[in-house]
MITORVO-913603 format. One record per atom (N, C-alpha, C, O, CB): y negated, z negated, x negated. Coordinates in steps of 0.1 Angstrom, whole numbers, plus 5000, padded with zeros to 4 digits. Glycine has a CB too. Example, Ala and Ser with C-alpha at 12.3 -4.5 7.8 and 13.67 -1.06 7.14 Angstrom:
<nodes>
505749224868
504549224877
503349224868
503349154858
504549104887
502249294872
501149294863
500049214871
498949204866
500649434859
</nodes>
This chain:
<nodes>
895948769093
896848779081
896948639074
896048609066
896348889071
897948559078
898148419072
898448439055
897948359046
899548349081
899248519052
899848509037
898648639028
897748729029
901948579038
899148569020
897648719009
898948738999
900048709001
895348608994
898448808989
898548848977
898848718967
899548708957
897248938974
898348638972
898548538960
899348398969
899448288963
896548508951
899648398978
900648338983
901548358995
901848269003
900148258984
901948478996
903148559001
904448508994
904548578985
903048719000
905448408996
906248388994
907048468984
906448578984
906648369003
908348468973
908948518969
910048548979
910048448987
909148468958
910848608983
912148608991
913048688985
912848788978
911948649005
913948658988
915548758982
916448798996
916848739006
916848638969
916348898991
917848968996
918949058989
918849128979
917549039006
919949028998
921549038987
921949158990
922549159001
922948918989
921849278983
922449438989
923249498977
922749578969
921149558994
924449468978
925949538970
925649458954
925449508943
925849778970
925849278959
925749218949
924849158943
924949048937
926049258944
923549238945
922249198938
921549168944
921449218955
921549278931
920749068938
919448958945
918449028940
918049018929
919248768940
917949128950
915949168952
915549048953
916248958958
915049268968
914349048949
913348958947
912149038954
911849158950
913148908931
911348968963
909949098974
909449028978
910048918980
910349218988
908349038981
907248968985
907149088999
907749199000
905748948972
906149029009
906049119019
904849009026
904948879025
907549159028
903449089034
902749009043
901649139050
901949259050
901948869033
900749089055
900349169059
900449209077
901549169081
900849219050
899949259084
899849339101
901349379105
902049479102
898649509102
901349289111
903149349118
902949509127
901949579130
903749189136
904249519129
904749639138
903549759138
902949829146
904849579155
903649749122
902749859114
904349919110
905449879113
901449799100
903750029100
904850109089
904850079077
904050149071
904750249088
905649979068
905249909057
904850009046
905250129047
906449809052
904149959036
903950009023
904449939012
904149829007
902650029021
905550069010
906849988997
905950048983
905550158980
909050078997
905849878975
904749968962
905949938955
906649838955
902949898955
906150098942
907050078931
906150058922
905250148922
908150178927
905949958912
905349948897
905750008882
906850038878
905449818894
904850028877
905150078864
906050058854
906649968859
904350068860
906550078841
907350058828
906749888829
905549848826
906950188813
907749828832
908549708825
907649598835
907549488830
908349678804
907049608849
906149568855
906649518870
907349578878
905249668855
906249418870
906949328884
905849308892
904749358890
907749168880
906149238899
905249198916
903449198914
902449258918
905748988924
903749088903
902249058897
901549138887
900649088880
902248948890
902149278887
901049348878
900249468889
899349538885
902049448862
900549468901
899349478917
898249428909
898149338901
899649358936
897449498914
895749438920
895749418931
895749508938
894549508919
895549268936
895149208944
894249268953
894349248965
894749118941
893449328949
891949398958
892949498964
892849488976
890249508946
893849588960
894549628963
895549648976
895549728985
894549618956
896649518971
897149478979
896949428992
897349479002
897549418974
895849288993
895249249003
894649339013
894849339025
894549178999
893449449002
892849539009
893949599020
893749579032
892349628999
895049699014
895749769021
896649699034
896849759045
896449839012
897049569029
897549489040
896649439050
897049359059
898149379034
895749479049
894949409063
894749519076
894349499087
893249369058
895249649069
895849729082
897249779084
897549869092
895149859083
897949719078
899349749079
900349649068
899849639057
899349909075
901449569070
902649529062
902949589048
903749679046
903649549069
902249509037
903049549023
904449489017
904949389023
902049519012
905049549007
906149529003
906049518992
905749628987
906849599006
906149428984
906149448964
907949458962
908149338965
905149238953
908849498960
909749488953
910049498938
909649588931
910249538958
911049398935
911549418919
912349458919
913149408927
911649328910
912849578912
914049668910
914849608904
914349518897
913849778905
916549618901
917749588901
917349608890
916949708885
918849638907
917549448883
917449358871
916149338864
916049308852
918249398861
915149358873
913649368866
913349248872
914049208882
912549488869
912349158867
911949018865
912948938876
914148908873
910348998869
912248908890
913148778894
914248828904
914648758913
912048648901
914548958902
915749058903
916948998899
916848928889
915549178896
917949008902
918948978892
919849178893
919549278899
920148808898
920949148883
921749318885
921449368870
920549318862
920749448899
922149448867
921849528858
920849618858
920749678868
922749578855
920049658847
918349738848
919249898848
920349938844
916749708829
918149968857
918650088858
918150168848
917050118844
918450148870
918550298840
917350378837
917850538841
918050638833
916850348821
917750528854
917950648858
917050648873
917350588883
919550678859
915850748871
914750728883
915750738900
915450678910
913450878880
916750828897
917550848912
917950718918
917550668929
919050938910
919150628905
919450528908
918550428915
918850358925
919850488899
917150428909
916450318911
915550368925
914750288929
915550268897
915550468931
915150508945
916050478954
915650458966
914850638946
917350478951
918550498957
918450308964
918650278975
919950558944
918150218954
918350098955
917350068962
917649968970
918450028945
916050108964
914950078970
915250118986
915150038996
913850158962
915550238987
915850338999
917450189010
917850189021
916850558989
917750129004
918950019003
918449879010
918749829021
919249978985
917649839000
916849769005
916149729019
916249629027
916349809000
915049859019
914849919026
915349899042
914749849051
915049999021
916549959039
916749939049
918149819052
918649809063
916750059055
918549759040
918949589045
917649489047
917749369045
919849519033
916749539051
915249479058
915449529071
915349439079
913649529052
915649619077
915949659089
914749749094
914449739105
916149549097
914149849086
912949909081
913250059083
913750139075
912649859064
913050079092
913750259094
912750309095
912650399104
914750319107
911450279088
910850449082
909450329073
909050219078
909850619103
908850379059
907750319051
907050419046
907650519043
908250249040
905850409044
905250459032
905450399022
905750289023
904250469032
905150449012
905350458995
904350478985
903850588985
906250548992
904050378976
903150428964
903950368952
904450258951
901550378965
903850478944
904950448934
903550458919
902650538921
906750598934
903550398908
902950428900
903550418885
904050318881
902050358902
903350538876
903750518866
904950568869
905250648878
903450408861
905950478860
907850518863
907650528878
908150628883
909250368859
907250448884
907150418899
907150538906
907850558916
906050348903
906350628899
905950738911
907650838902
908650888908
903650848910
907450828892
909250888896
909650828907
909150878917
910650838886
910450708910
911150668914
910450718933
911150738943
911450528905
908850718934
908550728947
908950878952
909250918963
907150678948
908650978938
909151118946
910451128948
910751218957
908951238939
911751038941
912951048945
913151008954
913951078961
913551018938
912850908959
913150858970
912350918983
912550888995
913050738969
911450998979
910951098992
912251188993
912851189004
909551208988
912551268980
913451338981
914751358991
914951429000
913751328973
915451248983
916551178986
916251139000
916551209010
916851068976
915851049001
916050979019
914651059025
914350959032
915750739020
914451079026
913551199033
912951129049
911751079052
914851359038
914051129056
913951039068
913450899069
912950849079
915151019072
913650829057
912850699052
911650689050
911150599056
913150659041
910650779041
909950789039
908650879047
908850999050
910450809030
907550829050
906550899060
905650939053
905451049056
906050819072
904550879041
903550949033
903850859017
903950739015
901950929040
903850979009
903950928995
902350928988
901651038988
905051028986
901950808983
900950768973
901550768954
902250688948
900650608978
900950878951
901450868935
900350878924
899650978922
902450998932
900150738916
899450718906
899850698895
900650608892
898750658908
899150798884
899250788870
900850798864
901650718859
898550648866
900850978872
902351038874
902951148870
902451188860
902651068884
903751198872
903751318871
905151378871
906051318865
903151348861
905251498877
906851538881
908351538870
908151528858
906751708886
909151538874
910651638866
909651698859
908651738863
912051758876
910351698842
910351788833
908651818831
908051928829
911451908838
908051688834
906251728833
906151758813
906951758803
904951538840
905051778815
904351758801
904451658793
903551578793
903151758801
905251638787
905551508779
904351448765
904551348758
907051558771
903451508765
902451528759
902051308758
901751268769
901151658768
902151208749
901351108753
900451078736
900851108725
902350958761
899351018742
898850948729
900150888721
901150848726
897850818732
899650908702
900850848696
900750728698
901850678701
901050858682
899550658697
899450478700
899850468709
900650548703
898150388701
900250458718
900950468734
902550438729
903150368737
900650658743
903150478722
904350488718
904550328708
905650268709
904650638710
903750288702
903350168696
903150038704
903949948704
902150188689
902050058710
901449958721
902449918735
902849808740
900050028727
902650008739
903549988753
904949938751
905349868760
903850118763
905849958740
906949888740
906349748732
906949748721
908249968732
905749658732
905149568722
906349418736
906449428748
902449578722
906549358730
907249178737
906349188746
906549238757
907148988727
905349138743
903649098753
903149138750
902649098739
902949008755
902349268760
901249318758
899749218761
899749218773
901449438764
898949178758
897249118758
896849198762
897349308764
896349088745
895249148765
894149188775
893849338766
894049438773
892549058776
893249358750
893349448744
894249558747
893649658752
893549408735
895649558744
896649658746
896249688758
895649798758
898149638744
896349618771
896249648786
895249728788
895349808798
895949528795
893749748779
892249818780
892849988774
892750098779
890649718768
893349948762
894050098755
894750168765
894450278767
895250078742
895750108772
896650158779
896150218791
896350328797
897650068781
895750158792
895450168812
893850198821
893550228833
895849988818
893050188806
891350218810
890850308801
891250338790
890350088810
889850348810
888750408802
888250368789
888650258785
887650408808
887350458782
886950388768
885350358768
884650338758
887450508754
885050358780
882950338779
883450168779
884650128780
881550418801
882350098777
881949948778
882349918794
882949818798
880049918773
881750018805
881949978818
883549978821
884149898827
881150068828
883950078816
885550078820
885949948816
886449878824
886550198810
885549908803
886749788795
886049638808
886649538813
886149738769
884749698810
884649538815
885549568832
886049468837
882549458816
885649648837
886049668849
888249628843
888949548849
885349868855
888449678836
889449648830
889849458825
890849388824
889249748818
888749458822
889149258821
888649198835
888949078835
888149148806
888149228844
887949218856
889449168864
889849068869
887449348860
889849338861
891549338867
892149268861
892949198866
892449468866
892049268849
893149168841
892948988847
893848908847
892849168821
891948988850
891548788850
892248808868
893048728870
888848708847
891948878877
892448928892
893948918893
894448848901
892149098896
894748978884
896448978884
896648838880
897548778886
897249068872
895848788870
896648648864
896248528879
896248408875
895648588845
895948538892
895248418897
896048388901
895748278907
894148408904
897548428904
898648398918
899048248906
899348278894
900348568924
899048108910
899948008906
901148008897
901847908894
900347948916
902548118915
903648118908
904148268903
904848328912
904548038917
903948338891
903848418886
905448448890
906248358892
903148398875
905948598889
906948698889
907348658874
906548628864
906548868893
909048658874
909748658862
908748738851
907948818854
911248718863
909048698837
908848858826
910148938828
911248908830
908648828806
909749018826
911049158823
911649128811
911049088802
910549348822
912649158811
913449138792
913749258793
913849348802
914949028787
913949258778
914149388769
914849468773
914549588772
914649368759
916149418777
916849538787
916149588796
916449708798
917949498795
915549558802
914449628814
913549738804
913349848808
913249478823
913149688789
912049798786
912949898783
912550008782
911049768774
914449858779
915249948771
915650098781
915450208779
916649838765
916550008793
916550118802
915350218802
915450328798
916650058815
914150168807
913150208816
912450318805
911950428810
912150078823
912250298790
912150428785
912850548783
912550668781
911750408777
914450458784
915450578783
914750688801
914450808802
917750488784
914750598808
914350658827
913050788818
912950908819
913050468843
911950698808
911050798814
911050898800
910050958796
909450728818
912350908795
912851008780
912751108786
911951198785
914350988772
914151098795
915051178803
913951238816
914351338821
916551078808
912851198820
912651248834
911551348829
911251438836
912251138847
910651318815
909751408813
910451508798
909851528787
908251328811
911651558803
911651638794
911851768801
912651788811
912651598785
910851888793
910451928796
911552048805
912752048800
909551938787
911352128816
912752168825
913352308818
914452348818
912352188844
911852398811
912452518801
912952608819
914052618822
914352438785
912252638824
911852728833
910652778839
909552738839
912152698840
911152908843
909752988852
909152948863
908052988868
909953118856
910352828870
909352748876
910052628877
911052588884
908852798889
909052548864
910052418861
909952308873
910752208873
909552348846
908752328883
908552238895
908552238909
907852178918
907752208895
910052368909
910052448917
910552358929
910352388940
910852568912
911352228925
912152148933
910952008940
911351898944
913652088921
909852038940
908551918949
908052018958
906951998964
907051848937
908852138959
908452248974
909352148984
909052138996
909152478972
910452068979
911252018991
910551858993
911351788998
913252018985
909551798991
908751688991
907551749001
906451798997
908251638976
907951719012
906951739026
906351679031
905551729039
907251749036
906551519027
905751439034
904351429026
903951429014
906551299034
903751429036
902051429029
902351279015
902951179013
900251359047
901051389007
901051268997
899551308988
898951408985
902651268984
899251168986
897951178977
898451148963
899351078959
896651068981
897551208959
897651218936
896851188933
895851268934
897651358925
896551048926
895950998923
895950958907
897050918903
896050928931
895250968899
894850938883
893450968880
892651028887
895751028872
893550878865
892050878859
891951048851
892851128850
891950728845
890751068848
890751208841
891351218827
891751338824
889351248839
891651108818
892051138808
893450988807
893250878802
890551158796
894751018814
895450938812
896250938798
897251008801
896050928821
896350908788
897250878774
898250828777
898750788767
896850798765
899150808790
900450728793
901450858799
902550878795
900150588806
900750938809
901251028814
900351158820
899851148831
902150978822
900151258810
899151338806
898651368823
899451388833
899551468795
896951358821
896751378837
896751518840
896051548850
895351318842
897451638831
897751778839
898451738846
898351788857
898251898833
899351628844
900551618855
900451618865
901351658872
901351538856
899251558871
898851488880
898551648889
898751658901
897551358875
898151758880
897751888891
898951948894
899251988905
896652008886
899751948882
900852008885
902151968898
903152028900
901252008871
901351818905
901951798917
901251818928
901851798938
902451688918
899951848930
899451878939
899652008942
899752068953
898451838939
899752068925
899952278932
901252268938
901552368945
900252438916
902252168937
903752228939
904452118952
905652118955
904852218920
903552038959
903851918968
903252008979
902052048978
903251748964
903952018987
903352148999
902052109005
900952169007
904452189015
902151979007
901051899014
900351799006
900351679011
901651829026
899851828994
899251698985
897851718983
897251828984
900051678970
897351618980
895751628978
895651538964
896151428965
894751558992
895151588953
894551538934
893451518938
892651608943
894551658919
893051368934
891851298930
892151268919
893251228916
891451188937
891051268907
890751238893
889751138892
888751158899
890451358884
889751058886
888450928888
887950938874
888650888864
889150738893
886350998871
886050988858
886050868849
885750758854
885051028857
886450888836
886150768826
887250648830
887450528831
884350698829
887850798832
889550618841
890550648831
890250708821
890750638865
891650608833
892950628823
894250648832
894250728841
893250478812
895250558830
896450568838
896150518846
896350578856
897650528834
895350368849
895350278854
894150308864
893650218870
895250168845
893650418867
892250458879
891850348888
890850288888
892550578890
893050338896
893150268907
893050138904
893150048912
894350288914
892850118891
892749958890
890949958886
890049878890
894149868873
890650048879
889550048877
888350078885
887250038884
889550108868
888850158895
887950198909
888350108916
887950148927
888050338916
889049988919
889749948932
888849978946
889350048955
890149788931
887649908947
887449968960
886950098964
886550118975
886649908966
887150198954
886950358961
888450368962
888950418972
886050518950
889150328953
890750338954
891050328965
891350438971
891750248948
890950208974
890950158986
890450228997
891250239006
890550048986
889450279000
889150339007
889950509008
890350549019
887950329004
890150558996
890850659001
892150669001
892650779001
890650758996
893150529001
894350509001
894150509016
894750589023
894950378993
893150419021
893750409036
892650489045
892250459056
893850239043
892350589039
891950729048
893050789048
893250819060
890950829043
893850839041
894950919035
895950829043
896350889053
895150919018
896450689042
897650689052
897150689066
897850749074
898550559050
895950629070
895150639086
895250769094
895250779106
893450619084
895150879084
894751049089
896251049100
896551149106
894651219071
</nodes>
């Protein structure tokens, strides 16, 4: 593996007008892993341990979505749209079948695009998530902190970690890990945050049925559920409420974690990311 995480080229490609911006490296004539990122979050908010880790048995994919950092296009805020563009992509790469881990908004956007392109998609990874019309339940600080210009190392520990002393230091860990790449991914502007909360207004409101998650019986492709036990970004019932209703899913909860688990466990993360796509 010549390229890593921290110097895999930026590259663009041009599909119905708009310049993606994607990184990609990693074990050829594998089945790539397309990662979607969270509210207002581009290439460089991965963990490296992560990335690299998973790319050393298979081709990763970081994409920035249509108008998010070094994207150009107008920002979407409709989770269909923004699967639709990925699924696009995709395959103006010449990429006829990926796995997927979508986190946060992301994992909207990763179950839509299970949905939707079906045939595209081979195993979905979803962290710190949760379906159509979930529990809209979040911490009030959460509503304060996350739309903030620039969020700091502080806001990032509230948001995204545990609250013991080990969490926070495992949390500035990850934080000093994201910052090492030289040439950093655009910032997102405001239009990007503006859309992307209208995306996650509209997708967790609540569906006001007897079976409001009745439509993730049609999401077949195996998938792991992944979150911390107590997330404040997107309540971690959600996280069960897709494993009861994803025909083929398996819920892991990582104690003393938050939204951000997977950043805070990275190498147990790792290990059961690539048991789960290996099986």
């Amino acid at each position: 593996m010549s390229d890593s995480h921290f110097t895999a080229p930026t590259q663009f490609i041009e599909v119905d007008g708009v310049n993606y911006a994607y990184r990609r490296w990693g074990r050829k004539n594998s089945i790539p892993l397309v990662f979607i990122i969270h509210y207002r979050g581009g290439m460089d908010h991965w963990d490296p341990v992560m990335t690299d880790g998973l790319a050393e048995g298979r081709e990763v994919i970081l994409i920035d979505g249509r108008g998010v950092a070094s994207s150009s296009g107008t920002p979407r805020n409709r989770a269909e749209d923004m699967a639709d563009d990925i699924a696009s992509v995709v395959r103006a790469l010449g990429i006829p079948k990926v796995d997927v881990v979508g986190f946060s908004i992301g994992g909207f956007q990763a179950q839509e695009l299970a949905l939707r392109h079906p045939v595209l998609v081979r195993k979905v990874i979803l962290l710190g998530t949760g379906p159509r019309g979930g529990d809209p339940w979040i911490d009030p600080k959460m509503a304060e902190v996350a739309p903030k210009a620039e969020l700091g190392v502080d806001d990032f520990l509230f948001l995204f970690f545990g609250r013991s002393e080990e969490a926070k230091q495992a949390g500035r860990a990850f934080w000093a890990r994201r910052h090492l790449r030289q040439d950093q991914d655009l910032a997102t502007s405001p239009e990007v945050a503006k859309a992307q909360w209208e995306l996650y207004q509209a997708y967790m409101v609540p569906a006001g049925s007897d079976k409001p998650y009745a439509h993730l019986n049609a999401l077949k492709q195996p998938t792991l559920v992944v979150n911390g036990i107590e997330d404040i970004m997107i309540a971690t019932v959600n996280s069960l409420y897709l494993g009861q209703n994803i025909p083929n899913a398996q819920v892991i909860l990582y104690p003393d974690a938050g939204h951000g688990a997977h950043f805070q466990y990275p190498e147990r993360f790792l290990k059961h990311a690539i048991q789960f796509l290996d099986d």
